[in-house]
N, C-alpha and C positions, 0 to 999 in steps of 0.2 A: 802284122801288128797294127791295130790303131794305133792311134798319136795322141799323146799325152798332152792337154791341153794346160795353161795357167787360166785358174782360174782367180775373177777378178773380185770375186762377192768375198766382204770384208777388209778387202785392201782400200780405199780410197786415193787413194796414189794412179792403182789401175783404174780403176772404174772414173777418174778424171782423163785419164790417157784417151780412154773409149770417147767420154763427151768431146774432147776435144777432135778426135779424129772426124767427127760426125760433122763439126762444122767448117772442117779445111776444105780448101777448094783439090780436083780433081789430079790434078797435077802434085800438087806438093804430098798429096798423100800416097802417091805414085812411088817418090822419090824417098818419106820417110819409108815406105816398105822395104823397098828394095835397100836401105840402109841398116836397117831391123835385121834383113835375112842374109844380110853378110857380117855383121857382127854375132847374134846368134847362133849362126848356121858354123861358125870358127868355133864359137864353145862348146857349140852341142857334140860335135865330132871331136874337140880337144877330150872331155868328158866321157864320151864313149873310150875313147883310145887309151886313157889312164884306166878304165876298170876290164880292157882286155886281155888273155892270157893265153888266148890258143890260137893257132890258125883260123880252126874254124869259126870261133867268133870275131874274126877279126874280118873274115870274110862276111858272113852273115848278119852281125851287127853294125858293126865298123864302117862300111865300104858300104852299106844303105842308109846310112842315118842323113836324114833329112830336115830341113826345116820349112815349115809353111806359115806366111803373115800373113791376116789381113788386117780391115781395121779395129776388129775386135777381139783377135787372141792373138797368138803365137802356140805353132801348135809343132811339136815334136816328136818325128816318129825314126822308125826304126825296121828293117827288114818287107818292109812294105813296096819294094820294089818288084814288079813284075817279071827280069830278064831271072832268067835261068842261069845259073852258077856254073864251073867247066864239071862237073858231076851230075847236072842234069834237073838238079831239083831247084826247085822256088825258095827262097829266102825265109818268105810267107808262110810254108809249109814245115820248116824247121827249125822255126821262131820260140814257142813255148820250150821246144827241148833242148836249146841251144841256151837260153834265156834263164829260165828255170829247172834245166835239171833231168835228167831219166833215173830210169832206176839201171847202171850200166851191170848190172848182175845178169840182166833180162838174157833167156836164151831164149831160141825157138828151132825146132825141131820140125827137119821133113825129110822127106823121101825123095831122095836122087838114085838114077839109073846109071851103070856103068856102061862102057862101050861094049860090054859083052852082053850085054842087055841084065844083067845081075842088080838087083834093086839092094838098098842099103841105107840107115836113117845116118843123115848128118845135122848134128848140135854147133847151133854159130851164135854167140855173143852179138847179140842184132844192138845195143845202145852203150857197146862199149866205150864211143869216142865222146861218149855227152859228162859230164859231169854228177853227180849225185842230187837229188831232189832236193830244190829248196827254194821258199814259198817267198823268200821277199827279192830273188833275182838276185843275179849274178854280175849283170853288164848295164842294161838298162836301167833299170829301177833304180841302181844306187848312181850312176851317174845323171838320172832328171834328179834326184833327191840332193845332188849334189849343185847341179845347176840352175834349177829351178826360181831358187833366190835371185842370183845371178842375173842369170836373163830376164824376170821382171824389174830390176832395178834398172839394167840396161835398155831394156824397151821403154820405160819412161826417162830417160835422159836422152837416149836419142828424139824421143818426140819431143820433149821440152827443145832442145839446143835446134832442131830443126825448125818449130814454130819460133823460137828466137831470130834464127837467122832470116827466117821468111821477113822478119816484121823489121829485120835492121835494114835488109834490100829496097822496101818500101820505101 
């Protein structure tokens, strides 16, 4: 999955956040990040976890959800991890249907040999463990849509309180 950015066009709250960060020195914008992506990084996983309901998403969504700062978004992703699951597959690769849905009626039909060498079609339910199709998301999409808010208010309060405390140190 990409990562679902905030964006900043319309808000002026953010798009002051941005100017500001533009003119801190290299250090403190160091320090507001990494302050950003453990506050963030707590909701965004809180958020995932309240709209999961199976193992497998909890696997796949849950247990990848990440967060990335710099100084001009926050950006939130999700199953975009690289390592392989104990079943073998990528995160990556059973993102949309884990996310949004299969059709779990789907069969698929093939041809297996017996040990006598006797050939025979066997019918298997291949999308039984996914959920039903549905186009506005099941885990992800309602928990950015949930947090979204959220974490732009928080990413400008921790900038503000951090550029506060820089200028009270002085």
């Amino acid at each position: 999955m990409s990562g679902l950015r905030v964006s900043v066009y319309g808000v002026k709250e953010l798009q002051a956040v941005i100017l500001a960060m533009k003119a801190l020195d290299r250090d403190l914008k160091k320090t507001l990040r990494a302050q950003t992506r453990e506050v963030v990084g707590a909701i965004w996983k809180q958020s995932i976890a309240e709209n999961v309901q199976s193992r497998m998403e909890s696997r796949v969504l849950g247990d990848t959800a990440r967060v990335k700062v710099s100084d001009q978004n926050v950006t939130l992703t999700s199953a975009s991890v690289g390592r392989k699951m104990s079943g073998g597959v990528k995160p990556s690769e059973v993102f949309a249907s884990v996310e949004f849905g299969n059709y779990p009626e789907r069969r698929r039909t093939y041809t297996a040999r017996s040990k006598r060498g006797n050939s025979y079609d066997v019918t298997r339910r291949t999308a039984a463990q996914f959920r039903p199709k549905n186009r506005k998301g099941y885990v992800v999409w309602p928990a950015a849509a949930e947090a979204v808010p959220r974490i732009a208010a928080l990413w400008v309060q921790t900038i503000a309180r951090g550029i506060h405390e820089a200028f009270e140190k002085r």
